[in-house]
Backbone as CSV, one residue per row, in Angstrom:
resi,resn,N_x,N_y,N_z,CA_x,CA_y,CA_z,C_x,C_y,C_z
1,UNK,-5.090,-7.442,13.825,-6.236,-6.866,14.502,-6.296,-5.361,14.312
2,UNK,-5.354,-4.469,14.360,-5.130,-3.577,14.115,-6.081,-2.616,12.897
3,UNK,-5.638,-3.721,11.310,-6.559,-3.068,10.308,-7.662,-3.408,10.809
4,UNK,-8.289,-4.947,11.608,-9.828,-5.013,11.741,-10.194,-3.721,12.508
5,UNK,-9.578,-3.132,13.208,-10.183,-1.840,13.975,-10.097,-1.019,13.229
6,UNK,-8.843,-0.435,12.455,-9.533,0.815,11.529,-10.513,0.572,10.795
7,UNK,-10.746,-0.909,9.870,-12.044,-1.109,9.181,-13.046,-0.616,9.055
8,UNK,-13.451,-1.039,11.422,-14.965,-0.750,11.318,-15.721,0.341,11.164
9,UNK,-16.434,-0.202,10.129,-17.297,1.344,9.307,-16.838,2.114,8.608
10,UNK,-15.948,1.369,7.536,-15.652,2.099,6.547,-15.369,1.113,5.610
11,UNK,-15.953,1.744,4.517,-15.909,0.562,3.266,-14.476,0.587,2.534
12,UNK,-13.738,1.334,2.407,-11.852,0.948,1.907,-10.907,1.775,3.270
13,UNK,-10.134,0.912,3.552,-9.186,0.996,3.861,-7.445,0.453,3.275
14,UNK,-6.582,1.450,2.771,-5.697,1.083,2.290,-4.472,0.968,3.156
15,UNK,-3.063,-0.008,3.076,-2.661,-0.405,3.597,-1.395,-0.172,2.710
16,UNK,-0.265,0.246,3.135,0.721,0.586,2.255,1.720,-0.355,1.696
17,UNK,1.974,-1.288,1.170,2.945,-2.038,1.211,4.255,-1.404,1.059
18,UNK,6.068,-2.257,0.564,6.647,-1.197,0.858,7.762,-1.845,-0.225
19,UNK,8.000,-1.601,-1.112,9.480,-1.954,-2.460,8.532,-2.633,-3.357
20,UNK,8.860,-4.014,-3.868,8.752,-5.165,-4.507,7.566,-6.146,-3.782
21,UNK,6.770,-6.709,-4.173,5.796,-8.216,-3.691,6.864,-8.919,-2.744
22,UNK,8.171,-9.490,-2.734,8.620,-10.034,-2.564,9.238,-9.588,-1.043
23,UNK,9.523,-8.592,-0.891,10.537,-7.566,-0.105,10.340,-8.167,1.282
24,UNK,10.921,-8.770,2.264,10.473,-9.741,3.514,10.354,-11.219,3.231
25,UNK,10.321,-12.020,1.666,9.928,-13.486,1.690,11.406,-14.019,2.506
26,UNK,11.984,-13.632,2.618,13.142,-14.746,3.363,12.609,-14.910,5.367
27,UNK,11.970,-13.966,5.473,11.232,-14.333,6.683,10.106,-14.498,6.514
28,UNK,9.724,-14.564,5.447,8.188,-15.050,5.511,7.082,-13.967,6.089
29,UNK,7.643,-12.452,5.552,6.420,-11.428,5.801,6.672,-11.041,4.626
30,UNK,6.272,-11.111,3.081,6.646,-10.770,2.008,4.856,-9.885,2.100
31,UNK,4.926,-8.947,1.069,3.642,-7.647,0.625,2.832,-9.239,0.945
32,UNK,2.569,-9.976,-0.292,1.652,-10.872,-0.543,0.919,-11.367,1.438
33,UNK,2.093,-12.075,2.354,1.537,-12.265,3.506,1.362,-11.715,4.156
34,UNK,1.207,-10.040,4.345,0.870,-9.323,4.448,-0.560,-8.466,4.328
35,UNK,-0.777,-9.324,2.974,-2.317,-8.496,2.035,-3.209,-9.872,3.123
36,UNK,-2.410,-11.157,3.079,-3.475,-12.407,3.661,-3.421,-12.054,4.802
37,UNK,-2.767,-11.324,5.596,-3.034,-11.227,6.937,-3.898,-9.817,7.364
38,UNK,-3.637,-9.350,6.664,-4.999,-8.231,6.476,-6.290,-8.247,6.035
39,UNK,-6.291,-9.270,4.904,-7.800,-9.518,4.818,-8.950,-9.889,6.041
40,UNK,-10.075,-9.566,5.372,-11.369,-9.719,5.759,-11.690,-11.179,6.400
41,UNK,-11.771,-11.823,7.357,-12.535,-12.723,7.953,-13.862,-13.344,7.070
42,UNK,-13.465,-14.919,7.007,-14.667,-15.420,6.390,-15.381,-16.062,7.690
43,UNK,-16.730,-15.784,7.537,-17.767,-16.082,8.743,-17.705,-17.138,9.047
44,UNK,-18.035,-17.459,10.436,-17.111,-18.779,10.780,-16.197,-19.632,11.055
45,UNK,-15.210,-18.875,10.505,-13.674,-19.448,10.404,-12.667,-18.496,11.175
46,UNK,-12.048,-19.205,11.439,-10.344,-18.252,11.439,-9.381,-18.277,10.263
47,UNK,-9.767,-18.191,9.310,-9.666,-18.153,7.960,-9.773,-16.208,7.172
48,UNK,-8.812,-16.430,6.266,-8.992,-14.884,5.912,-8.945,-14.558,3.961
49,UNK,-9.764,-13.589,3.871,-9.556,-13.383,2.399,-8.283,-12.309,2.156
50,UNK,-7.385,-12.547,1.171,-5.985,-11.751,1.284,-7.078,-10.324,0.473
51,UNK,-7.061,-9.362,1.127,-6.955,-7.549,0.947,-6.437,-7.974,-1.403
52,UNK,-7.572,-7.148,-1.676,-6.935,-7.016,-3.166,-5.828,-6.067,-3.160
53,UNK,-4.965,-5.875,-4.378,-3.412,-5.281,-4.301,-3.651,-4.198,-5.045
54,UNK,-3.085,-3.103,-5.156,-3.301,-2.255,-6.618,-1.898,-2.030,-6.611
55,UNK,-1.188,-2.307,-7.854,0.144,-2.255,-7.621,0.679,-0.579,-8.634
56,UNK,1.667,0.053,-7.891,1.936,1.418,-8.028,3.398,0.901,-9.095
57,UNK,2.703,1.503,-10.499,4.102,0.973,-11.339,4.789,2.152,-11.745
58,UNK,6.190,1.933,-12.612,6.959,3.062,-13.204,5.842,3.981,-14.312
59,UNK,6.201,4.553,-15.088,6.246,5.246,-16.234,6.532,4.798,-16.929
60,UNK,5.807,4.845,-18.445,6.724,4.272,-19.920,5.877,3.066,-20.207
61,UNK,6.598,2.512,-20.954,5.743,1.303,-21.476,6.402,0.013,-21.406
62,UNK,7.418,-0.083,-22.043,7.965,-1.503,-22.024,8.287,-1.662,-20.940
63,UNK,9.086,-1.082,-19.667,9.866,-1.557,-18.047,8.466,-1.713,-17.357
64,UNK,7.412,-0.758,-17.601,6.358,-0.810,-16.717,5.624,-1.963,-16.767
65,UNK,5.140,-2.320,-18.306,4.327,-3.602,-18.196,4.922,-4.567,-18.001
66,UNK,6.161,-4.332,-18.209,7.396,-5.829,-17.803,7.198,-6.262,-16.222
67,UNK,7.322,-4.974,-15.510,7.218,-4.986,-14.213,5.765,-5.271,-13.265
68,UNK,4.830,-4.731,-14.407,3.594,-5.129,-13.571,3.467,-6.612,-14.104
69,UNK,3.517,-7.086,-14.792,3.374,-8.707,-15.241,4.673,-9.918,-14.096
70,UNK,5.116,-8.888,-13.883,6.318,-9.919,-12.729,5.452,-9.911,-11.602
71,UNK,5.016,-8.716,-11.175,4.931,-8.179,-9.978,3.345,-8.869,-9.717
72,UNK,2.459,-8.550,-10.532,0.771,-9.306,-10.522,1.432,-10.877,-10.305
73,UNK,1.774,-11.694,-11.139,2.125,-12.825,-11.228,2.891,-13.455,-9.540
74,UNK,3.424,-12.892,-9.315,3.797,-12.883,-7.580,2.634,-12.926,-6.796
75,UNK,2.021,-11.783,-6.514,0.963,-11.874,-5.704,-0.447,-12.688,-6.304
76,UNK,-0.805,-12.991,-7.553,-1.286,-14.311,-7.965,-1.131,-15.355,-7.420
77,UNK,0.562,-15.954,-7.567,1.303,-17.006,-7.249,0.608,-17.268,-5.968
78,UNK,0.622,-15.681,-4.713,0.293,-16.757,-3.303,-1.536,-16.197,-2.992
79,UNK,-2.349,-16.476,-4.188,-3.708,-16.078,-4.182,-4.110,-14.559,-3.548
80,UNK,-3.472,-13.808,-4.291,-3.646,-12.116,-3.735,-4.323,-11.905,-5.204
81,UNK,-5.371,-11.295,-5.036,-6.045,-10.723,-6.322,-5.368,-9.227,-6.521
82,UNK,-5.294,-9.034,-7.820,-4.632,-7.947,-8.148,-5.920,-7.026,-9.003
83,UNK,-5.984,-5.817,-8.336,-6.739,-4.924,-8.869,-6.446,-4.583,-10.187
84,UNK,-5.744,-4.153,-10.340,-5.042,-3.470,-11.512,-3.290,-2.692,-10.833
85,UNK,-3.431,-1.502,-11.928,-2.026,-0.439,-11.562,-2.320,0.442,-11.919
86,UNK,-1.417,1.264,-11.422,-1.578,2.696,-11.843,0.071,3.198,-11.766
């Protein structure tokens, strides 16, 4: 509820995640359930769209795209759309 209140009336609000996609899955608050529990409300429902991701990668070329292709593929895995990286 929290992000729904900063939301209102403003078209982006960003939300920080914090290490790896993964970082919390052994309790089951991993980035990914996180982005779904932040999303937007579909009308009607108590149902939610997961927040898109923009994932913050290294420098360089080979570790970086290695890492964004692990890291997209994760939050894919639990239907988190991935913006891109930077």
């Amino acid at each position: 509820r929290s992000v729904d209140n900063i939301a209102q009336g403003r078209r982006v609000v960003i939300v920080d995640g914090v290490g790896y996609p993964a970082v919390g899955s052994i309790c089951g608050t991993d980035n990914a359930a996180v982005a779904a529990a932040c999303g937007r409300m579909i009308d009607g429902s108590k149902s939610r769209v997961p927040v898109p991701v923009l994932l913050v990668g290294k420098s360089g070329v080979g570790d970086a795209v290695d890492s964004f292709n692990l890291n997209a593929t994760y939050f894919e895995s639990k239907k988190v759309p991935v913006l891109g990286s930077v």
